[in-house]
C-alpha positions, 0 to 999 in steps of 0.5 A: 520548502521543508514546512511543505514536505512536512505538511505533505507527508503529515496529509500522507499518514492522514490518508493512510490512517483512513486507509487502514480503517477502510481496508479492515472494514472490507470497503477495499474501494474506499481503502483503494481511493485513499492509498492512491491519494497518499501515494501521489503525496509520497510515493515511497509509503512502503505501507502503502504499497503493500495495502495496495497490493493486499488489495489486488490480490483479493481482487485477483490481480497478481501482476498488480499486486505484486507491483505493489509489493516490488514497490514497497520494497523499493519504498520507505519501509516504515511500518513493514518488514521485507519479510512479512513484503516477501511472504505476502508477495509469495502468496499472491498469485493464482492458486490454480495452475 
């Protein structure tokens, strides 16, 4: 059972590796498809989460992206801080009234 969580969250930090490379390039589809793949491996990636909600609120979808960050901050919180989750959570919304 532990060889299995291992290869599970190994094939995780694989998908997220691609993620990063996607989401630096623009390809926000790309990134989307490989973050949902590892989120549904191990879904505390708080890294993950926040690559996701990242994502939504370029799109404009706040309520998606802060989803996102609340579950990043629920998460495993390797490779993020709370502060850097909170300030990012701050600044995704409408800046229209």
């Amino acid at each position: 059972l532990e060889e299995v969580a291992v290869e599970t969250r190994d094939q995780a930090a694989a998908e997220l590796e691609r993620t990063e490379t996607y989401f630096r390039l623009g390809r926000y589809t790309s990134a989307n498809s490989h973050l949902k793949q590892a989120i549904a491996m191990k879904p505390d990636l708080s890294l993950a989460h926040v690559i996701l909600g990242d994502i939504a609120c370029e799109r404009h979808l706040f309520d998606v992206g802060q989803k996102h960050f609340t579950d990043a901050l629920a998460g495993d919180m390797q490779g993020v801080s709370a502060a850097d989750i909170q300030k990012r959570k701050g600044e995704c919304k409408s800046k229209h009234p």
